[in-house]
N, C-alpha and C positions, 0 to 999 in steps of 0.2 A: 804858318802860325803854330805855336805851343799850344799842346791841350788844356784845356781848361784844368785838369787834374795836374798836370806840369805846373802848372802856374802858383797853384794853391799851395802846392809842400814840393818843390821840386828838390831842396836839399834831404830828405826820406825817401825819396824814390830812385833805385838805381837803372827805373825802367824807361827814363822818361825820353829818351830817344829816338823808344819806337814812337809807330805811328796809330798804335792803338790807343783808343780813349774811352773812358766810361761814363754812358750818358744814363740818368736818374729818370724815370718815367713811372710815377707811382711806384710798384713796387715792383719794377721790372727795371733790368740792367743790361747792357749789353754791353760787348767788348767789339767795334768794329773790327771789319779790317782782317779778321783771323782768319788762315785758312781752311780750318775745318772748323765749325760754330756745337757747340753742344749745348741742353739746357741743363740748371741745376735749379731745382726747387726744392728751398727749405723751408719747413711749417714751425715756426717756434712757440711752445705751450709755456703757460708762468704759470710756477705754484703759486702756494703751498698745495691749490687744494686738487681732489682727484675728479672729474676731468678738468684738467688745466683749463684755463683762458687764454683764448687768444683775441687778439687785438692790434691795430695797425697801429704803425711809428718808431716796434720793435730795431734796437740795430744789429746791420751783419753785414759784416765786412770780407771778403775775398780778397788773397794774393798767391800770387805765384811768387814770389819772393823777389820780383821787381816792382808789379803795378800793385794797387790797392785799387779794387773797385767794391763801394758801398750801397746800400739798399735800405730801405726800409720796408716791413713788410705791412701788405693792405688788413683789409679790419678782418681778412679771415684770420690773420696772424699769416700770411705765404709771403718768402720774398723770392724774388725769379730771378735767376741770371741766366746768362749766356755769353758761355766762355770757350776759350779755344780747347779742341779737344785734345790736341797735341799737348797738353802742357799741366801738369799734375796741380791742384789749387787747396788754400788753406781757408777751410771760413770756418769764422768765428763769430757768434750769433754772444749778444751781452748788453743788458739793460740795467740802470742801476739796483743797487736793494738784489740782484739775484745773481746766482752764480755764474759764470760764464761757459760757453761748452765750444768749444773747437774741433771740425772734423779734419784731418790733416790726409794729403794724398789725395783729394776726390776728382774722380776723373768725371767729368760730363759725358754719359748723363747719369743723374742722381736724382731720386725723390727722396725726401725721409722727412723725420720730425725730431727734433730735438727739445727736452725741456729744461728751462732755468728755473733751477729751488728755489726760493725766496729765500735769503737771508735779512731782511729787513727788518724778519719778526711781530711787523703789524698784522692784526685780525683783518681779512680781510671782510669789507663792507657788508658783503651778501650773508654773512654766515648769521644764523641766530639758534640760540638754544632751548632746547626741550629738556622736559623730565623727564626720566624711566623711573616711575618708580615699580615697586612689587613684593614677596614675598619669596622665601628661601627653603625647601620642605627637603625631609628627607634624607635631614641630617644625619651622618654616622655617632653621632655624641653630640647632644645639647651642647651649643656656644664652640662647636667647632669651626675654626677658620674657614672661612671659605673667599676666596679669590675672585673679586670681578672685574672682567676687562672686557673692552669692546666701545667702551664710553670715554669720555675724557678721563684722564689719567689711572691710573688704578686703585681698586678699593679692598681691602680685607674688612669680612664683613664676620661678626660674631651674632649678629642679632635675625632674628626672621627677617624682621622690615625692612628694605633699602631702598634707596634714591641714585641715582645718578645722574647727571648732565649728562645731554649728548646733542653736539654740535650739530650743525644740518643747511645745506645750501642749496639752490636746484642744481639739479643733476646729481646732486651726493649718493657714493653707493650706498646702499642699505649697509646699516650694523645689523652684525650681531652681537648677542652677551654671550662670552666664555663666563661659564662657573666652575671651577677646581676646588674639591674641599683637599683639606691638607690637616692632615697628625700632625702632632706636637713636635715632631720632628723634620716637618715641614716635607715629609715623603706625600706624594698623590696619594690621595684614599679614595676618589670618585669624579666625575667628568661630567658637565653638561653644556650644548651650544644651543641658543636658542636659535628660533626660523627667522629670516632676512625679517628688521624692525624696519615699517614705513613712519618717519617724522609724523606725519600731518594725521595719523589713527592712530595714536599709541595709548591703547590700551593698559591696568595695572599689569606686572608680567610676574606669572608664576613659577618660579627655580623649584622644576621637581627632579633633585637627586635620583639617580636610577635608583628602584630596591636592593636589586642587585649592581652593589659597587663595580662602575665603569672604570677599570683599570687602563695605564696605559700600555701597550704591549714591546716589548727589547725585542728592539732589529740591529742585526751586527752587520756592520760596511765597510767599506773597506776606502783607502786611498793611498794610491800608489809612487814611489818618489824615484827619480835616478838615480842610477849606482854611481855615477861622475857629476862633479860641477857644485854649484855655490846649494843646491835645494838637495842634499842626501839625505837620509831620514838620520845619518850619526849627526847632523849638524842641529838637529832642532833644539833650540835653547830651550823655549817653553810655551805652551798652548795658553796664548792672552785670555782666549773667550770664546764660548759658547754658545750658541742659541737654537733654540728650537720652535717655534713660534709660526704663529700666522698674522696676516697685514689688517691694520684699520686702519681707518682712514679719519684724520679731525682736523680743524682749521690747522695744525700747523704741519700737515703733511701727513703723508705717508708712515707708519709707525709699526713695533713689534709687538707682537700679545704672547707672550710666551707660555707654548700650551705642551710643555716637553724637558726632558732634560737629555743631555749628553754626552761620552768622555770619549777624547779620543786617545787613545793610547800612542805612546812611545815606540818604534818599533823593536821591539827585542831584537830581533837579527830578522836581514836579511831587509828589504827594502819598500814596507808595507806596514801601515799604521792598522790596526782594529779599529771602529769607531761603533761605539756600543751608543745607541740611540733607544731611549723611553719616552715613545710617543702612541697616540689615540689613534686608530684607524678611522673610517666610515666621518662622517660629518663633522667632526673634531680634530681631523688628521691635519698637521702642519704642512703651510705652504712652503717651508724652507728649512731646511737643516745650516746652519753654517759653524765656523770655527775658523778664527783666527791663531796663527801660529810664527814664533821669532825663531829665524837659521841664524845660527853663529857664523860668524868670519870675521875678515878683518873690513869685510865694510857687508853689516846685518843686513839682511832681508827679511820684510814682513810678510807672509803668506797668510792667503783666506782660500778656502774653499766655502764653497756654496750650492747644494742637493736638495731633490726633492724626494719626496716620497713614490711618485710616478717615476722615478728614475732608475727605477729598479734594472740592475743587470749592467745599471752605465758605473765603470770605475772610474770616478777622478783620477788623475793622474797628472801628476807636474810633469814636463820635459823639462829638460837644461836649457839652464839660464846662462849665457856666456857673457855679455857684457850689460851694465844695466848703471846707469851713473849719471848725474845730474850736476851742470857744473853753474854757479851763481856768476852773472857778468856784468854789466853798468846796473846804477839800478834800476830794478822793474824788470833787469831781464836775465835768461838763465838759458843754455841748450843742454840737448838731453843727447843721451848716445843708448840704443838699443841694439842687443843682437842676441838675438833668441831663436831660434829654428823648431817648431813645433807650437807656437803659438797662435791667437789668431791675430791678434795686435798689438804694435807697440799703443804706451801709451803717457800720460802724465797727469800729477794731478797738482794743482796749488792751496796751501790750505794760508790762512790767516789765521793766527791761535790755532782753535779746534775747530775754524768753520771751514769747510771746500770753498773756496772760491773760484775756483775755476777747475774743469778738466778737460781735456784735447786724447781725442781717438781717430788713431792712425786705420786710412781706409785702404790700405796699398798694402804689400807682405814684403817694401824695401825695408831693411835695418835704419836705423836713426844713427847718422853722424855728423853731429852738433847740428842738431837740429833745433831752431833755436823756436823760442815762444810766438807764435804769431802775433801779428798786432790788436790789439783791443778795438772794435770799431768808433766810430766818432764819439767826442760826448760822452765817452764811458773812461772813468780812470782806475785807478787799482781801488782808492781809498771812496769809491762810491758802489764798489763791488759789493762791501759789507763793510755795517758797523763795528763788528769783530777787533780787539784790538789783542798783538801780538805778533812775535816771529813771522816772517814770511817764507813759507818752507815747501820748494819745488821737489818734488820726487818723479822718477823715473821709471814706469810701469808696462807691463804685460800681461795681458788677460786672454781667456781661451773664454768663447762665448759660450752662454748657456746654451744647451740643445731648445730648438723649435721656439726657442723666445724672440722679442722682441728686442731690439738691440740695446745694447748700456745704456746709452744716450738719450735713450725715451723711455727708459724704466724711472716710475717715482721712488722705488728704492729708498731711504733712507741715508744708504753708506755704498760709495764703490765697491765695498767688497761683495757686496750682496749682489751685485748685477750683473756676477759672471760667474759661471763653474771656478775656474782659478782666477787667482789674483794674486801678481806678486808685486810688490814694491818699494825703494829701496828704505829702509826702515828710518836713518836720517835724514838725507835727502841734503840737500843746500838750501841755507840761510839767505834768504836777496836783499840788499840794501832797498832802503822803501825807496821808491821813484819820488 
């Protein structure tokens, strides 16, 4: 007799001849029959908010590019396989309303956690809002600007008095309040963070400007390009953007408080940018430096770097990019072609308009040749990924991992760029006909 999974979709499966089959047991999977068995557990977190939730029903789907075997996972958010170890597999974890995330190459055995950002856009349920209100002391010149973030959105504040919203759910980190007063020409004149705000005490809060203006202090860095290949520092067309900044966290995710500025230079000769950085040491000092940058050619590349202040002594550095292309194929689907030697992963990302809808991170150091999108698991389609309407635009990526962090895939991050020291990727990418 035919597997049950034969049965269900035998014209999508090129596999269905063998004699392995996948049987559903809560959130545990197996693949009979193979002869060497490994397990794979994956923990799926859903935003927006920081710490994710998790929850049983989540889908995630496995292939080895014959069989598809699916899962859902229990109410801790885990779904379990066990798969042949012989044989390299593709899972892809994706619920509607949130982005999808794809680990590609994973060998059994595997633990990890992957998060889906919410694209949906809805508050979620739990969250509710407090005041901060407080007072502003210590001003460099009566009704000078002063900058506040930390709360929901940003405020410039000319007056003593202020107010702020600030979101709050259980388990939410503590805020803090950034205050930057700023001259008329918008240059830093002074620096203040306040101590971790607990929701449920909050106190009126006192901004007392240091007497002596907290300046921010120029640290010059460096990053480094190859002499061959599509990333030379003659090719850089031009530096998109900058940030200098540390993370809060509000109902609609993970976010930037920009407590710094940056430039990174051009390189005059030879094969090395400057990157002149004004940023706050001690309690105020920025969780991340980055910079976005566009390479000329005849088919562009966007590059990001991304540093921290503890990174002292580590140079970025691109290696050569040799192959990097994304070709668009029926629709809904696209393969990618990677070959980069000095990396840690190929990789890819899918956006909708300007929202990510999906990213896939290669867990194996093979090159990508046409390597195509894996499948969506059940129940999920392109057009319930996100409400987002626009272009569907696959790119073809590689990233070198941050030192001593946590992997892309389970940073709340904001933007691919930020969740790895480099990041290169093709700067147009392919257009996919909608499925």
């Amino acid at each position: 007799m035919r597997p049950l999974l034969c049965l269900l979709g035998s014209s999508m499966l090129a596999g269905c001849a063998s004699s392995a089959t996948a049987r559903r047991d809560d959130a545990a999977v197996t693949v009979e029959d193979a002869p060497t068995a490994g397990n794979v557990t994956v923990r799926v977190g859903l935003g927006p908010l920081v710490p994710p939730r998790y929850r049983g029903g989540v889908r995630v789907r496995a292939t080895d590019g014959a069989r598809l075997v699916d899962a859902l996972t229990d109410a801790s958010g885990t779904a379990r396989f066990t798969l042949d170890r012989s044989l390299r597999w593709d899972l892809t974890a994706a619920e509607p309303g949130y982005s999808a995330v794809s680990l590609l190459g994973v060998r059994p055995d595997l633990a990890t956690e992957v998060l889906l950002r919410a694209t949906h856009g809805r508050r979620p349920d739990e969250v509710r809002d407090v005041t901060l209100s407080g007072a502003i002391l210590g001003r460099s010149a009566p009704r000078s600007a002063v900058l506040l973030d930390g709360a929901r959105g940003t405020t410039v504040s000319r007056d003593e008095a202020f107010s702020l919203t600030l979101p709050t759910w259980p388990g939410a980190p503590l805020a803090r309040l950034v205050a930057l007063e700023l001259d008329e020409a918008s240059s830093f004149l002074n620096g203040w963070i306040s101590p971790p705000l607990s929701p449920d005490s909050l106190a009126p809060l006192t901004v007392t400007l240091p007497a002596a203006p907290s300046r921010p202090q120029r640290l010059e860095l460096r990053v480094d390009y190859p002499s061959i290949g599509r990333l030379t520092g003659e090719r850089i067309d031009s530096v998109l953007s900058e940030i200098v900044a540390r993370v809060k966290y509000t109902d609609a995710g993970a976010q930037l408080v920009p407590v710094g500025r940056s430039r990174l230079e051009r390189p005059d000769v030879g094969s090395f940018s400057r990157w002149i950085v004004e940023a706050w040491e001690g309690e105020l000092a920025p969780e991340l430096i980055a910079a976005t940058l566009r390479f000329r050619g005849e088919l562009p590349l966007r590059a990001s770097v991304t540093t921290r202040p503890s990174f002292r002594g580590v140079v970025p550095a691109f290696s050569v990019v040799g192959t990097l292309a994304s070709r668009a194929g029926a629709p809904g689907s696209a393969t990618f072609e990677v070959v980069a030697q000095g990396w840690s992963r190929a990789a890819f990302s899918v956006t909708v308009g300007d929202t990510v809808a999906w990213e896939g991170y290669g867990l194996d150091d093979a090159p990508w040749e046409a390597r195509p999108l894996p499948p969506l698991p059940p129940g999920v389609t392109w057009s319930s990924l996100t409400t987002a309407r626009g272009p569907v635009v696959a790119r073809a990526c590689v990233l070198r991992d941050l030192p001593l962090s946590p992997n892309a895939w389970m940073s709340p991050a904001p933007a691919l760029s930020l969740r790895s020291l480099l990041t290169v990727c093709e700067d147009v990418g392919s257009t996919l006909a909608s499925p």
